[in-house]
Phi, psi and omega in degrees: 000131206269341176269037163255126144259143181271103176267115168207150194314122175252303203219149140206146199249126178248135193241151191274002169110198175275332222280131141002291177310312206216029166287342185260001188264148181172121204220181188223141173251120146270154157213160197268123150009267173305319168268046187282334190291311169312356189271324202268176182275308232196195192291150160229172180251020161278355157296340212284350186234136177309326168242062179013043161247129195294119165268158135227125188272149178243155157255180182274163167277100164338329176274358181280000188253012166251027176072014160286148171296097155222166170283013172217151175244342173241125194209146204316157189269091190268033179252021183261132177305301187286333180279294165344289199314319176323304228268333200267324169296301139334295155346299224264341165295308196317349187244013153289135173322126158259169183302151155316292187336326183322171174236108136340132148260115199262160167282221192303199178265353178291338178281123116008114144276165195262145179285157199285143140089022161261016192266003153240046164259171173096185177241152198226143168217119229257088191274132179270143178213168178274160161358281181271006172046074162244345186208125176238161191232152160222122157279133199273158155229151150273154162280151155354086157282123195249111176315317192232171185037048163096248187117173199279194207313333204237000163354289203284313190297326189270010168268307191301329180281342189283338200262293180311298190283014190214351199252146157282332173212093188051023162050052165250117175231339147199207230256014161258008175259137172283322190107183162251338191189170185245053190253016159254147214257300184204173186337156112103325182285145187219133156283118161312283181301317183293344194288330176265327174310265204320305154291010161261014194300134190324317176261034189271147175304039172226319146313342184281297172330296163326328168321265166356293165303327171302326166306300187301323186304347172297296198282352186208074184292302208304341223258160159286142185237101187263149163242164186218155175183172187204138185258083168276138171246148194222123190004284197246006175279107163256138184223162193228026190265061130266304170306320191291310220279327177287353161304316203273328174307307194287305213262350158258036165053053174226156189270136162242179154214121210244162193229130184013058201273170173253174187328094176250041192315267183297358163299289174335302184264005136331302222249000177095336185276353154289127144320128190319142178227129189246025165214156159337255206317343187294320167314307197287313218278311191289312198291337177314291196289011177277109178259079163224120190258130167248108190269133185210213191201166185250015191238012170239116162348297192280277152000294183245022170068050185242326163301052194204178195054134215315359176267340175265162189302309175305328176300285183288002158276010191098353215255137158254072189279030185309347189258167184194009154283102167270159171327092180112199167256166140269149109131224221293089170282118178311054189281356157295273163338293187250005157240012159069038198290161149237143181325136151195184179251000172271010182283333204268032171301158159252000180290307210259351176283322166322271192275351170276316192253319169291305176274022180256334198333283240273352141294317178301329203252018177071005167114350176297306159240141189277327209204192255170128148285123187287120184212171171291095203302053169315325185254043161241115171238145222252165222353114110315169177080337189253156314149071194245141174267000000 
């Protein structure tokens, strides 16, 4: 296929996070091609093809023949079955145990060296590049979230931020939630300038993220950059490196394909990355032409912003999960309508999302659809009912 590109693990660069302990640490793996397989504990699906590589077929990016200004012309094709799946697939290496063995690179002398026992905290970002390094994906990984027991070391930092970026006002939800921070005024009320300070705070993940990115553009001046990430669950796990890579996309004019990510809209225009707007469709018309795609389902909680209120798994694990306008387009497979699925949080797994739905569609749908169509969330809207001043 003369629009196929070949992808394979090149790099992954782990930045130590948010946490106090280990925000100042950031180290580099290269690795060779051929022996990639040896980096992980158990299968990956960079195996699933004998000379371990990833296709993605590309297309031209649609906005250059209407005259938008952008930095890429070319970006994945995401109405290709098999190019998803590649890109879901990658997501989903990022969250493999890699061997002890590796060999760590710490970075410049501006870094930290590293301390025994930090190697699974922090934010991870796995880069795939093509041959010729003319197009690289960096998949994002998260540490660990846990619904129930805690979760690892750095937990409590990665709530606060997960409580911040998704939450309407500092995860204050009613009066047995402490909040994240003291930008709500009263019942429905929220200060607006404090709300945005407290999300532009230095160690929030999307700056840690930013590291990263910066790192690969050192190490990769030339290349074109798509980014991926997947807010996977595993019965009581939650990770959110699907939202950072469509963040990092909006403020660098870069394509992602984020996998059951939850809502990161209104985080975005927290944070300054939307261009002033003076109406809804003025809105809508910019996020359409946005080449970043969020792939889901309509029976996961977390996906379509339903995991709140006192009855959900997210509520009793601490998570304030109130926001469900994403970035970009969505989507959405009728995994309800055509497996007969019901909203649960064990729906938002990414193994069964992978291989029940994406690579089943077009069986499921008798040959009618290859893929979920991608659009835009024109009637979505984030708190309603609140007040922010």
């Amino acid at each position: 296929n003369s629009n196929a590109k070949y992808f394979t693990l090149k790099q992954v660069l782990h930045h130590g996070g948010t946490s106090s302990s280990t925000k100042n640490l950031f180290r580099k793996l290269e690795i060779d091609p051929q022996n990639q397989q040896s980096i992980f504990t158990q299968f990956s699906f960079s195996a699933s093809l004998g000379d371990n590589y990833h296709v993605v077929n590309y297309i031209d990016n649609p906005l250059d023949s209407i005259g938008v200004q952008t930095v890429q012309n070319k970006i994945p094709n995401y109405n290709d079955k098999d190019s998803v799946l590649s890109l879901a697939k990658m997501s989903y290496d990022a969250y493999i145990e890699l061997s002890k063995e590796a060999e760590w690179i710490d970075l410049d002398e501006n870094w930290e060296k590293l301390p025994f026992g930090w190697e699974d905290v922090g934010l991870r970002g796995y880069i795939f590049a093509d041959p010729d390094n003319s197009t690289i994906i960096i998949a994002f990984k998260g540490t660990s979230l846990y619904l129930v027991n805690g979760g690892g070391p750095t937990a409590h930092k990665d709530k606060l931020n997960d409580n911040l970026m998704f939450s309407c006002c500092c995860a204050k939800i009613d009066f047995t939630w402490r909040g994240v921070c003291g930008c709500r005024m009263d019942k429905m009320k929220c200060n607006s300038t404090c709300i945005k300070t407290e999300s532009n705070a230095k160690d929030s993940y999307y700056n840690t993220a930013l590291e990263i990115y910066k790192q690969a553009k050192i190490d990769y001046p030339n290349s074109n950059i798509w980014l991926t990430g997947h807010s996977l669950g595993f019965i009581s796990l939650l990770y959110f490196s699907g939202s950072i890579a469509s963040l990092i996309a909006l403020a660098y004019n870069h394509t992602a394909v984020a996998f059951q990510t939850p809502g990161e809209l209104l985080y975005a225009k927290r944070i300054g990355l939307l261009p002033p707007y003076n109406s809804k469709s003025e809105l809508i018309n910019y996020l359409k032409g946005l080449p970043i795609y969020h792939f889901g389902h309509n029976a996961d909680p977390v996906y379509i912003g339903t995991c709140n209120g006192r009855t959900s798994t997210c509520y009793h694990g601490g998570f304030a999960m109130e926001t469900k306008c994403h970035i970009g387009n969505t989507c959405t497979y009728d995994t309800r309508g055509k497996l007969g699925w019901k909203p649960s949080i064990w729906k938002h797994a990414m193994l069964p999302f992978m291989e029940k739905v994406i690579n089943e569609w077009p069986s499921i749908t008798k040959g009618k659809e290859n893929i979920a169509k991608c659009e835009v969330e024109r009637e979505c809207n984030d708190c309603e009912g609140w007040n922010f001043i």
